[in-house]
C-alpha positions as CSV (number, residue, x, y, z in Angstrom):
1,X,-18.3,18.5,2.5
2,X,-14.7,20.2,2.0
3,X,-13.9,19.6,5.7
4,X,-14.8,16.0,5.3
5,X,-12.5,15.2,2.4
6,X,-9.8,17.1,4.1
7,X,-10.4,14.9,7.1
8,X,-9.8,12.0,4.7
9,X,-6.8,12.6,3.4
10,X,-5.3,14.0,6.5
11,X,-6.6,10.3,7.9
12,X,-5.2,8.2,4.5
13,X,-1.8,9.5,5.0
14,X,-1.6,8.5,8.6
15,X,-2.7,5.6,7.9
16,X,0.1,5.1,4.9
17,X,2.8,6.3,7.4
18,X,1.4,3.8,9.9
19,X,1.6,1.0,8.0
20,X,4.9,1.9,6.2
21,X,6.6,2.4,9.3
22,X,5.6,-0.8,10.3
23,X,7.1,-2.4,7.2
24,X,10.1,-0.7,7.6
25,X,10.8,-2.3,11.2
26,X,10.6,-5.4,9.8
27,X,7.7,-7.0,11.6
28,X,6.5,-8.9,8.1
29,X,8.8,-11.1,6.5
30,X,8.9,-10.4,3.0
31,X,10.1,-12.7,-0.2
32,X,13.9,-12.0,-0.6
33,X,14.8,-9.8,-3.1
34,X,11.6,-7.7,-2.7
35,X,11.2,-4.2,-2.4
36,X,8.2,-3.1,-1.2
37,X,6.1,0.3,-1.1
38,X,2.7,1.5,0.2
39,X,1.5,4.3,-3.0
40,X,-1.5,5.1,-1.7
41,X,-4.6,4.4,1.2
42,X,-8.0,5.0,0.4
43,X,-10.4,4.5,3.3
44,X,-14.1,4.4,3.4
45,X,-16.2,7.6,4.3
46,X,-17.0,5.9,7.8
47,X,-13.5,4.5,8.3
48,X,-14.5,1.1,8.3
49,X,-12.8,0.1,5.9
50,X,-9.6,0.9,4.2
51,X,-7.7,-0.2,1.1
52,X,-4.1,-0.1,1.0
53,X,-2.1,-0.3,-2.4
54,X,1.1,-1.4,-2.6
55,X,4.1,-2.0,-5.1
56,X,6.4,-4.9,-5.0
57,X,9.6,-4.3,-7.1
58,X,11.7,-7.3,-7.8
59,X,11.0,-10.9,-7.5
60,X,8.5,-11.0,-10.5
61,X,4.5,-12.1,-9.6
62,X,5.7,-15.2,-6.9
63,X,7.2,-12.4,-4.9
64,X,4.2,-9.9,-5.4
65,X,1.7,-12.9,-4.4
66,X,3.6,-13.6,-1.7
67,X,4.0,-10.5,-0.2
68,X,0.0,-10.1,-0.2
69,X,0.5,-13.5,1.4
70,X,2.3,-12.0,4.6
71,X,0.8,-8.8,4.8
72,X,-3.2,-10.5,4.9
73,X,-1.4,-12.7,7.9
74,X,-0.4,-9.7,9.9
75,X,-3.2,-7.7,9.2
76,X,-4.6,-7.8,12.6
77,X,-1.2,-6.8,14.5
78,X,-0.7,-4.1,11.9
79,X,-4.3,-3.1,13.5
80,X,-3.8,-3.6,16.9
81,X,-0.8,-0.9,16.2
82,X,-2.9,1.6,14.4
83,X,-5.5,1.5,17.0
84,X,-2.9,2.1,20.1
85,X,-0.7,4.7,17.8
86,X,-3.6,6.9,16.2
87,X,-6.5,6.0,18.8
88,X,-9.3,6.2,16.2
89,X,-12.4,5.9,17.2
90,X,-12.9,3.4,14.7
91,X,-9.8,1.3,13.2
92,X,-10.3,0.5,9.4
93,X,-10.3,-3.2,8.7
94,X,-7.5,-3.3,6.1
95,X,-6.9,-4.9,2.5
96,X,-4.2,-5.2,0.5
97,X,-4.3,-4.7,-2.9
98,X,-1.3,-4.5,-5.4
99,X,-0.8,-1.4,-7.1
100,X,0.6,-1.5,-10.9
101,X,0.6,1.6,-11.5
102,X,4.5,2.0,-11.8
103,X,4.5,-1.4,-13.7
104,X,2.2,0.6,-16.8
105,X,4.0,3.4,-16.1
106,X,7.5,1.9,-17.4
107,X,5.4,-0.4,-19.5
108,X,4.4,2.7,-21.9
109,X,8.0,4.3,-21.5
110,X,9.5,1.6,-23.2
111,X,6.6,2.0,-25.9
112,X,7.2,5.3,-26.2
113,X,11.5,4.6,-26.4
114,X,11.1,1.7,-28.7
115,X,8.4,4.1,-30.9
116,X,11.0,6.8,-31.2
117,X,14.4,4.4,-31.8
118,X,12.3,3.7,-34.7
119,X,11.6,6.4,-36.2
């Protein structure tokens, strides 16, 4: 089973470089103002499927909607390229799902500031 998991991850993070290479050459127009970051890929066992998390800094949640917008509308050229670049037998059908990780993150850093100023 080891092998297989390694196989996984070896396969999520070429999938995450795939995909943010190809939103680094600009080929999805993003809301201006928005930064944005793929944090993690998690495909399925058969690799079907994959989800794709993402973080969107700045623009508040119009920007973070709207970036989902774009990338569910170039989801099947972002495909097309993952099937020519990393010739899978199989290229995952992709979803996009934010990733708020980094918002809780800072969320419970400034709890834990404004706990301490007030002590």
């Amino acid at each position: 089973m080891s092998a297989g998991v390694d196989r996984l991850t070896r396969v999520n993070a070429l999938l995450k470089r795939e995909i943010a290479d190809y939103l680094e050459s600009g080929a999805v127009i993003l809301p201006s103002g928005a930064l944005i970051s793929v944090t993690e890929v998690k495909s399925s066992v058969d690799l079907r499927n994959a989800v794709v998390f993402i973080s969107v800094f700045g623009g508040g949640d119009e920007a973070k909607h709207a970036t989902l917008k774009a990338l569910s509308r170039t989801r099947n050229d972002l495909q097309s390229k993952i099937a020519r670049d990393l010739q899978f037998k199989h290229t995952p059908r992709l979803t996009f799902e934010l990733d708020d990780r980094m918002a809780e993150a800072d969320r419970v850093w400034r709890l834990l500031e404004d706990a301490e100023a007030d002590e």
